[in-house]
N, C-alpha and C positions, 0 to 999 in steps of 0.2 A: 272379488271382495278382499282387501285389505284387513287380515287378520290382525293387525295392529290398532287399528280403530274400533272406536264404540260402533257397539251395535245394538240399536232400539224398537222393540216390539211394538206397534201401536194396533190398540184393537179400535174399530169404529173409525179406520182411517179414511174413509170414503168420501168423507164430508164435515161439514163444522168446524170443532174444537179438533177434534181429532187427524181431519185436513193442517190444521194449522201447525200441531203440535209434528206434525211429519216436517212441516218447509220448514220451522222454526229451526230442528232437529239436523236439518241437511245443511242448512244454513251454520252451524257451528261445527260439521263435518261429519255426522255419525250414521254409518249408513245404516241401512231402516228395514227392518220387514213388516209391511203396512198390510191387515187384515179388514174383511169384512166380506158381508154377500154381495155387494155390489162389485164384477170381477175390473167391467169396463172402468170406470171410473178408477178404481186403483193402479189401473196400465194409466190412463192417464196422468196418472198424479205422480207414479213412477218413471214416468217419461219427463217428465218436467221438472222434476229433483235430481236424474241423475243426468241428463242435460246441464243444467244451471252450474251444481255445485260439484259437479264429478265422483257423486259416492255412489253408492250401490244400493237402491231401490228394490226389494226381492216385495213380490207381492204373493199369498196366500190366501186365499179366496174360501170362507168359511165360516158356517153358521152356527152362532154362540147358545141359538136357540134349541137346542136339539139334548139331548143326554149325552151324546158324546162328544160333542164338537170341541168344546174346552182342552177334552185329551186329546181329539184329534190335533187339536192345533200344538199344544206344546209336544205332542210327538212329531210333526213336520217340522218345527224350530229346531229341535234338540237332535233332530236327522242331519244337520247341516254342519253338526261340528266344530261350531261354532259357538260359545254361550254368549248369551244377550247381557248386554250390562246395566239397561234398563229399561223393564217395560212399563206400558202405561198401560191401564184397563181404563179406557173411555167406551167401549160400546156400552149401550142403555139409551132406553128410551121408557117416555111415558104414557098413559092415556089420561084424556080428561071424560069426568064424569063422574056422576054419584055412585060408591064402589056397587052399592045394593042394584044398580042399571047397569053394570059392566057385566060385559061375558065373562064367564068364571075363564076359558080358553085364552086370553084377552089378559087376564091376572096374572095368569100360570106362565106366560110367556114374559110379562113383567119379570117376576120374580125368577126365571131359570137367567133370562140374560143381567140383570142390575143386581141379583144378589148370585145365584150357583155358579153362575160362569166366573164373575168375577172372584170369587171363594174361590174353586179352583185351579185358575191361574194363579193367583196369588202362590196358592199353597204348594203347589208344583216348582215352580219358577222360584218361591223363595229358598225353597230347598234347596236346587242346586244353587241359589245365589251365594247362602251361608257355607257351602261348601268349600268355593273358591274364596271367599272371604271380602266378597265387593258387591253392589249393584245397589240398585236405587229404583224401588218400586214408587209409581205415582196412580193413586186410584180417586178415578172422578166421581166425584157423590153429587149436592147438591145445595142453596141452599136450603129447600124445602127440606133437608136433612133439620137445620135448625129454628125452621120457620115453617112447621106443618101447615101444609097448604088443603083446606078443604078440594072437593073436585080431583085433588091428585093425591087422594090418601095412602093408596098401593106404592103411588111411585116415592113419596114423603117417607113410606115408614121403611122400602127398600135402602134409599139414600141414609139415614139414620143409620142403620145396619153398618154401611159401607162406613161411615166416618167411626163410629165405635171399633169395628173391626179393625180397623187400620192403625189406630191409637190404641188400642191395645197389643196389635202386631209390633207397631214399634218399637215398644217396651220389651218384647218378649225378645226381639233382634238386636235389642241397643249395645250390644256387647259384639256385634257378628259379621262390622262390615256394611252390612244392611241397612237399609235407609227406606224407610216406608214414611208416604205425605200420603196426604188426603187433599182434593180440591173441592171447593163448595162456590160457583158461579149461582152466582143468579141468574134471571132472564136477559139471554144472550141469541144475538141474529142468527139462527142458525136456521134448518128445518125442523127444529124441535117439536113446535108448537101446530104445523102443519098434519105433521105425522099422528099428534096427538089428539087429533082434531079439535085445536081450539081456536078461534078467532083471537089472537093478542087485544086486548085492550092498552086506553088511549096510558095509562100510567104505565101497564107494562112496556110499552113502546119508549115511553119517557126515560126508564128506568134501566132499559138494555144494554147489555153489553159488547163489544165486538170480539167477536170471537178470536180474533190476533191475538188483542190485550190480556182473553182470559188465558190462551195458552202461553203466552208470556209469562203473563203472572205465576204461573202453573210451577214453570222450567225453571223460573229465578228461585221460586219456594224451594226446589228440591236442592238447590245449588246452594241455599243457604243452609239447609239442615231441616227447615220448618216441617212439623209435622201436618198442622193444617193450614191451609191456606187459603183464605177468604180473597177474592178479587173483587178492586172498585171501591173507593172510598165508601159513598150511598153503602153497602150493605157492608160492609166494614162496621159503619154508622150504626147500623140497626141490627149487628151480632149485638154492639157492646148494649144498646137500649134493650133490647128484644131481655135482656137477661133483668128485669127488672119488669119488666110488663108480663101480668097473668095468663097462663098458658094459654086458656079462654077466649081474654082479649087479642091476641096475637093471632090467632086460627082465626077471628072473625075479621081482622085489617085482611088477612093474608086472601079472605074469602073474597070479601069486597074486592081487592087488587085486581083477581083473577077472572071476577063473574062479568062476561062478556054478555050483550043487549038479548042474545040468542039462549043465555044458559037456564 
């Protein structure tokens, strides 16, 4: 590992957005410690980045869902000697469903990986970032952060969290080196919605994004300074409307969008 180079933490590298934002990442040279529970799939993906663009792929295999995982993991990073210069908290996932029909079990795992995990990474990792006096946090929220989505109220009011959290951290860092963004994608090709158990509908499908562009989007955000960063024209579009349309009406387009022939 080339202690001269950036070095980029990605949590939820196994797939998706978080897939992307690794190649994107190697692709500009900065070698990578790519995280999640899927171990095989991160050898793979690690094999294929440090093949390609000759950096160094270290993969760390670990569960965000747990009480300790979060320490766990910034204790295995910060064993390496190495400090990261930028991570990203993209693990998070949702469920679909009326919350009062959700497993309570099912919530609770919601809210340890899309709100505690990412809260303590954050809060670990910004510490020593301001210490050194550099690094550039990116944390992946939603846009259901600003377009409460019925059926995904746990995961909506999670994401909310993450974008206030973050824009308030950066204020609190703007002085320190530090550089915290927030991402808010819409409905993007991923396994998101699988996992989530929803059938996409026919607008959702219209509407989606590819997950390259959102982690592109993502990377140039951080590069530019933006604190938040909205990807896609389409929901660009409908931050600037959506602030103008009654909170009410907005939950019910968002409902309709989402309510599959099954829900």
């Amino acid at each position: 590992m080339d202690v001269g180079r950036r070095l980029a933490l990605v949590t939820g590298a196994s797939s998706g957005i978080g897939a992307e934002f690794a190649r994107l990442l190697a692709e500009q040279g900065s070698d990578l410690i790519l995280t999640a529970r899927r171990r095989e799939r991160l050898e793979r993906l690690s094999a294929e980045l440090t093949d390609r663009h000759a950096i160094d792929a270290t993969v760390l295999e670990n569960d965000l869902d747990t009480r300790d995982g979060p320490r766990q993991l910034f204790d295995a990073v910060t064993d390496r000697a190495r400090p990261i210069t930028t991570l990203i908290n993209n693990a998070g996932f949702g469920r679909y469903g009326r919350v009062v029909q959700q497993d309570l079990a099912a919530i609770e795992s919601m809210v340890r990986v899309d709100v505690t995990a990412l809260t303590v990474l954050t809060r670990l990792f910004a510490a020593d970032m301001e210490r050194v006096g550099r690094g550039a946090i990116l944390n992946v929220a939603s846009f259901a952060a600003v377009q409460p989505i019925p059926r995904y109220a746990v995961y909506s009011g999670a994401k909310a969290y993450v974008v206030a959290f973050s824009q308030a951290l950066q204020h609190e860092l703007r002085r320190s080196g530090v550089t915290v963004s927030v991402l808010l994608p819409g409905f993007t090709v991923t396994e998101f919605h699988r996992v989530a158990g929803h059938r996409r509908t026919r607008l959702m499908r219209f509407t989606s994004l590819d997950a390259r562009h959102v982690a592109r989007a993502g990377l140039a955000g951080v590069a530019k300074g933006k604190t938040v960063i909205i990807p896609g024209v389409w929901y660009k579009a409908c931050a600037v409307g959506g602030r103008f349309l009654p909170r009410r009406c907005a939950s019910a387009l968002a409902a309709m969008t989402v309510k599959s022939d099954k829900a």
